[in-house]
C-alpha positions in Angstrom: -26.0 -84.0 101.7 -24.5 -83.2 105.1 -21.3 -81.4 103.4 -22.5 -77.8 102.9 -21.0 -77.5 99.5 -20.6 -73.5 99.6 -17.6 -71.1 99.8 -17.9 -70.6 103.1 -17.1 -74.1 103.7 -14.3 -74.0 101.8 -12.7 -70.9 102.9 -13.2 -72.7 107.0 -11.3 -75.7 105.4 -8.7 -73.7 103.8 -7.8 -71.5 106.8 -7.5 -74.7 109.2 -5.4 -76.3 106.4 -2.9 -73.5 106.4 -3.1 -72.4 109.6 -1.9 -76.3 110.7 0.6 -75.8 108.1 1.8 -72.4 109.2 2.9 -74.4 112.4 4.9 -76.9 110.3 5.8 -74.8 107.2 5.9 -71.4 108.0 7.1 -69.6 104.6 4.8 -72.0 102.1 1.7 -71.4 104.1 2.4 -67.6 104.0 2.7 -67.9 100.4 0.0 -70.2 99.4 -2.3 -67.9 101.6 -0.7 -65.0 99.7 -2.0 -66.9 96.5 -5.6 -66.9 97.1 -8.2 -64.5 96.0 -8.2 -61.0 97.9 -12.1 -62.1 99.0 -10.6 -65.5 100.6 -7.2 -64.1 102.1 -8.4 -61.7 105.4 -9.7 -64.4 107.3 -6.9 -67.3 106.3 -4.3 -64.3 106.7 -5.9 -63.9 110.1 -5.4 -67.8 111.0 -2.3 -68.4 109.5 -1.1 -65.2 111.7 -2.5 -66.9 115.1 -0.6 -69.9 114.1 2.6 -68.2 113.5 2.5 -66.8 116.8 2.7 -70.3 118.5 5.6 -70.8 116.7 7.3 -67.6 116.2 5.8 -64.8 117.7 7.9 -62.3 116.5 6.9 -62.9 113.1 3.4 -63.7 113.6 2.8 -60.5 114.9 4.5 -58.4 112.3 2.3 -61.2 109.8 -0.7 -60.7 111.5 -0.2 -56.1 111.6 1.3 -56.4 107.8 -2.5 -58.1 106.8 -4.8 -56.1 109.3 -7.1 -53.8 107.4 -6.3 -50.2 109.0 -9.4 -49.7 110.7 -8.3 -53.3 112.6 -4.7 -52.7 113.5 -5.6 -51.7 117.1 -7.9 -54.8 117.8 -4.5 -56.7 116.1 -2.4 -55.4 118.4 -4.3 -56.3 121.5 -5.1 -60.1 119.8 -1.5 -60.5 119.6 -0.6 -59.2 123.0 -3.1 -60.9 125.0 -1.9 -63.9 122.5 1.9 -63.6 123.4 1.7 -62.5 126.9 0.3 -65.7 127.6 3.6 -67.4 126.9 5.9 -64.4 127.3 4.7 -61.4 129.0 7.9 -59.7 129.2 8.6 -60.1 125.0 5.2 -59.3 124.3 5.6 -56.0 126.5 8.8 -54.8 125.3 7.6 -56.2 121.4 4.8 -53.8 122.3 6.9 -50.9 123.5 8.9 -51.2 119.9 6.2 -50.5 118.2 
């Protein structure tokens, strides 16, 4: 069979499914991703954040800090900068400068 048929798979397909919807539907991709099992949630939390910040980077950044492990928040911070600055550099600097 050329579908791998493990977890992995799924969890790939998942985060592109809610990250597209994060785009469209901001609040039920958020809380679908908030339904899934802690194992499954880091790396869709991480896509769905990404996603946000095309559409609202305000809040895709505060998503993307509030679902960081600790020992991530500075690589976070400079994914969303580098991320934001690319549309806005002056919001992502003073968004920066809040924080």
């Amino acid at each position: 069979n050329v579908v791998r048929k493990t977890g992995k798979s799924a969890e790939e397909a998942r985060a592109a499914i809610l990250g597209q919807l994060a785009m469209m539907e901001p609040d039920q991709a958020i809380k679908m991703t908030a339904a899934l099992p802690e194992n499954e949630r880091k790396d869709v939390s991480q896509r769905v954040g990404t996603m946000l910040m095309m559409s609202d980077p305000e809040r895709g950044a505060a998503y993307m800090l509030e679902n960081a492990e600790p020992d991530k928040k500075g690589q976070v911070y400079q994914q969303v900068v580098a991320q934001w600055a690319g549309s806005d550099p002056n919001k992502a600097g003073a968004w920066l400068g809040a924080q």
